[in-house]
N, C-alpha and C positions, 0 to 999 in steps of 0.2 A: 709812136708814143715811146719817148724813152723808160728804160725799164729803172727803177732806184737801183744805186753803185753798191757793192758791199762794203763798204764803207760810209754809205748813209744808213744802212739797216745797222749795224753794228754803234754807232754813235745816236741814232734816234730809241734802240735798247740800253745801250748806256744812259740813253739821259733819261730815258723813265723808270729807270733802277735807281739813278743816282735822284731824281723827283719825288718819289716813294721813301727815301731812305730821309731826305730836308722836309718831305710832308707831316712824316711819321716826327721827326725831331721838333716841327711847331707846335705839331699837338701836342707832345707830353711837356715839350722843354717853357714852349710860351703859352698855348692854353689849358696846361694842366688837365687834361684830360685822358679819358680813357679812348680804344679801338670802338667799342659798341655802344658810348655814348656819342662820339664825335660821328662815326659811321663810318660805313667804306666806301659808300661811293660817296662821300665828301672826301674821303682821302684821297679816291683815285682821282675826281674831280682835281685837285691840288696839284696831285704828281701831274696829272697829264698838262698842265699851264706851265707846270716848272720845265718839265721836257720841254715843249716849244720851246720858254726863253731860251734854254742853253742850247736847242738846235740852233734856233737863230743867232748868238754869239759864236756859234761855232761855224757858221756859213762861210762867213770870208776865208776865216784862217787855214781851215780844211778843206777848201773848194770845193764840198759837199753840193754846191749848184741846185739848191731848193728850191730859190726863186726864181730860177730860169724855166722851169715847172709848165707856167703859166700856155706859153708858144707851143709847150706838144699836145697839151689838154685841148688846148681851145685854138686852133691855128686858126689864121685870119682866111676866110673866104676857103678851104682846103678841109676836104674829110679826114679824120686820122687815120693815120698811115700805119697801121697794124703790122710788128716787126715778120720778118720773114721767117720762117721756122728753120733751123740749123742745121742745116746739114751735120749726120752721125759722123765723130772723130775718131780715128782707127787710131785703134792704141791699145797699146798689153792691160790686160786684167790689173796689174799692178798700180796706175796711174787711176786709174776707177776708184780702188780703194784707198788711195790716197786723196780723192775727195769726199770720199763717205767718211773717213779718218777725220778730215777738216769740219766735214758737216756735225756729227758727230759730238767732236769735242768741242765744238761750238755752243750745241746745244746744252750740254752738260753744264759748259762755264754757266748759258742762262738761268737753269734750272738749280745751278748751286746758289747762285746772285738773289733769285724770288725765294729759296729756302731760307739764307742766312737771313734777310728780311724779315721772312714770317717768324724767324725764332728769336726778333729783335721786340716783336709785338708783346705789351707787358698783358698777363697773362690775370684770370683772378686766382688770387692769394686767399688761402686761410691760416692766419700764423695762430701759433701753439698762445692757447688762452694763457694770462699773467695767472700767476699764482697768488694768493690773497692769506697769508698767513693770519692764524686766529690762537691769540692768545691767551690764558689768566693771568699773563703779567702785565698787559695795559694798562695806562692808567687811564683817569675819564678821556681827557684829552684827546690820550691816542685812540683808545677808542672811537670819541669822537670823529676822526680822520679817517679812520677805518670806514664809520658810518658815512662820510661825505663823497669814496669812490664808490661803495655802493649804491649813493644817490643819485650818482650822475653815471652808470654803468646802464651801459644797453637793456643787461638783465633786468635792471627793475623799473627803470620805464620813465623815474616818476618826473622826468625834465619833462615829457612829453605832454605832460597835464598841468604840471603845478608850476608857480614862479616862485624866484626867490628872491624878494626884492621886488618885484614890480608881480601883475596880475597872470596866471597861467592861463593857458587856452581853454581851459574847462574844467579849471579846479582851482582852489584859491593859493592864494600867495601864503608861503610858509614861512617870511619873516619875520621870526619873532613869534614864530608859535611855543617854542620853549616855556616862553612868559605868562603866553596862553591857554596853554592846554589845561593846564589847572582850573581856571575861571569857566569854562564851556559847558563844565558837565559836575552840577553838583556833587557833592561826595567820593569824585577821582580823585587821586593823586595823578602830576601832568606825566610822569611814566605809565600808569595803568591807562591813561585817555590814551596817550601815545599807543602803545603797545595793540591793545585792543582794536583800535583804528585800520591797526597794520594789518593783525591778523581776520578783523570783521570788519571791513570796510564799511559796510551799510551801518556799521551799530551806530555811528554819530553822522550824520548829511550839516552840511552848514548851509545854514538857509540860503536858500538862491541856487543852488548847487541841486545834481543829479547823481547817486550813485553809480558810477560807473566805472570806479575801481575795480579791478581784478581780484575777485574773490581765494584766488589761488594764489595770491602772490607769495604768503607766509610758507608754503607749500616748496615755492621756486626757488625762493632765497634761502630758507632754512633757518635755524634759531636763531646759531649765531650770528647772522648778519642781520636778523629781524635787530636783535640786542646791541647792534652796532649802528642800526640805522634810529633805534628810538635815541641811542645818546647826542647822537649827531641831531635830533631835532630837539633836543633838551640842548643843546649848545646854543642854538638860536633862541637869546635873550632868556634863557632860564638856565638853571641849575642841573649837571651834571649828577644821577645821582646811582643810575645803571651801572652793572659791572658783569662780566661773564661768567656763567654758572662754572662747573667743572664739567661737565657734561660738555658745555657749549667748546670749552676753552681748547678740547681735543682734538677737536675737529681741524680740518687743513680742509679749504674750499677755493672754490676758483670762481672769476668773475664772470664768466662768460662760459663756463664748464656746459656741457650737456648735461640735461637735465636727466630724470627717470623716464625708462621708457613709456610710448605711450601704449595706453589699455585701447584694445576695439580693434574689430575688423572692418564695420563698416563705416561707410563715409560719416555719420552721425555720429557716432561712436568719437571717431577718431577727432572729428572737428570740436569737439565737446570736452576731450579729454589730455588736449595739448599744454602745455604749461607754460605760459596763464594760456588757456580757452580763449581757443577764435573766436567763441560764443561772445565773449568778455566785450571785445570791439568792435567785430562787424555783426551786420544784421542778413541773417540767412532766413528768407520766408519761410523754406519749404520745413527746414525743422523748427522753427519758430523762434532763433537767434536774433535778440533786438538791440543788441551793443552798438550803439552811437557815436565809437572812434574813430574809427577805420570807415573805409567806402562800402558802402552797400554791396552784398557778393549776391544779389537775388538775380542778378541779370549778366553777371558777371563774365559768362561763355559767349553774350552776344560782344563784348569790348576784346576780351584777350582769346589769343590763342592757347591750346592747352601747356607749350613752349614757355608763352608769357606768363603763366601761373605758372608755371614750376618758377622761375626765375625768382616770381614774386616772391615764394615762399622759402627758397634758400636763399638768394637775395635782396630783400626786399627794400632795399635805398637803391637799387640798381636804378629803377625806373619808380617816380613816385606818383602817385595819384591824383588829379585835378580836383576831383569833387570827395570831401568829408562832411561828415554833418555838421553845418553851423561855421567851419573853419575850416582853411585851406589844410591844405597834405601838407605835412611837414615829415623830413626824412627821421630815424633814428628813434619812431614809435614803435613799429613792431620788430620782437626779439628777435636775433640773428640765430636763434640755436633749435630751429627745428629740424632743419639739416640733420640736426645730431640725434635730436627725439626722434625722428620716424622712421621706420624702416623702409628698406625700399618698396614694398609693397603696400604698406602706408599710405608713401607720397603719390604713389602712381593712382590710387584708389580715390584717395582726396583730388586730386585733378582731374582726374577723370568726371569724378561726381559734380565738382566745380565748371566744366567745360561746359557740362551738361544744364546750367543755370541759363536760362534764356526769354 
């Protein structure tokens, strides 16, 4: 049986270094994707197909003799002929280490090739949250503006529930509440219905509708952007009529900032006391959590590993959920900034107690 030439082991590592390096460039360059959502052994699957092709274009040229393969493997009517062992070469110590030199630096080049590779793989990012200046010289307007990237800001959530312009997944469509807020609720002005709403969610329900607002939001957000998000829904089809206290105007916030840390050592504690409250969305039997946004976490340790909980909860658009109550998972509901709220003993507690749901 012939043995492979080094010069076929050397061009079948080239081409699955150079297979990994074209695998790696479809996935980010043509399907936009990431390393642990596309996978790796779909990657490696990839490389190893692209290898072949380029072995086999490379066959003629290089007389790499792959295909002649076939005659030593499987000889017609003849057992394989097992090569003869080698007689030892007398030779100075010197000549020795000039092929441990070759082997050697051989390997090196391989292992520099897989490393430059590995540090080509994009990596996850946390970039430094945008800064959200807060004014007493806006006028409603900007104001107003102010209020619209805190509408559509991971922190406050509220894309996840409500539409604008057409129906929300489980809250109603907010176009043109400006006009309405006033009409809903005898004896409000539509700032005070607005306001209130923000800060007490449960105090008006519109019929049809389920409380399940985050009671904590006014907490997360803070005044000033409470007073930036009512003007902003006071833009929609009504009158601008909010402005920022001096108190409020002082403030410098950020939109995605970490929040206050959280209170509690135990797992209860802590699930209870995150901003907004895991309480708020998911429903947890054993402490008697019934929030109907997020996936049920009562059984939660028999689906994920306790790997895949942490993930979920400092990333959690990484992997999104199949089953929500009433309507599909959709990415960019729950807040990206617990990460920031928990400490590590926290997170490792909460997992743990989560792991443990089954």
């Amino acid at each position: 049986m012939r043995r492979p030439s080094t010069r076929l082991i050397v061009v079948a590592l080239l081409g699955l270094a150079v297979g990994y390096a074209v695998a790696w460039g479809i996935m980010v360059g043509v399907l936009k994707t990431e390393l642990r959502l596309f996978g790796f052994g779909n990657l490696s699957a990839t490389a190893i197909l692209l290898a072949i092709i380029f072995i086999t274009l490379l066959d003629a040229p290089l007389k790499l003799r792959v295909f002649e393969w076939e005659e030593a493997f499987w000889p017609k009517g003849e057992d394989i002929a097992w090569p003869e062992p080698r007689p030892k070469k007398s030779g100075s110590w010197f000549s020795r280490v000039g092929n441990s030199l070759k082997v050697s630096s051989f390997v090196v080049l391989i292992v520099g090739l897989i490393a430059g590779f590995a540090s080509l793989i994009p990596q996850v990012e946390s970039p430094a949250p945008q800064s959200l200046e807060i004014s007493g010289d806006l006028s409603g307007p900007e104001l107003a503006e102010l209020g619209d990237q805190v509408f559509r800001s991971p922190e406050a959530g509220c894309l996840a529930c409500h539409g604008l312009g057409q129906e929300g997944l489980r809250a109603p469509d907010l176009a043109g509440i400006g006009g309405q807020a006033g009409q809903r609720e005898a004896g409000k002005s539509a700032e005070l219905y607005l306001r209130e709403s923000l800060v007490d969610p449960c105090a008006f329900i519109v019929e049809g509708y389920d409380c399940i607002m985050p009671q904590t939001l006014a907490q997360a957000l803070g005044p000033a952007k409470i007073t930036a998000l009512v003007a902003f829904l006071q833009s929609q089809g009504g009158e601008i009529t909010v402005s920022l206290s001096e108190a409020e105007s002082s403030a410098t916030e950020t939109d995605v900032e970490s929040s206050p840390s959280v209170a509690g050592t135990t797992a209860e504690e802590i699930f209870a006391n995150t901003v907004p409250s895991c309480a708020t969305c998911h429903q947890l039997d054993p402490i008697g959590a019934v929030g109907m946004v997020g996936p049920n976490l009562s059984d939660v340790g028999a689906r994920l590993n306790p790997d895949q909980i942490r993930e979920s909860i400092l990333l959690p658009d990484a992997v999104i959920a199949e089953n929500c109550p009433g309507v599909p998972c959709t990415p960019g509901i729950m807040p990206k900034t617990y990460g920031d709220q928990l400490s590590d003993a926290q997170l490792e507690t909460l997992v743990t107690f989560l792991s443990e749901q089954r």
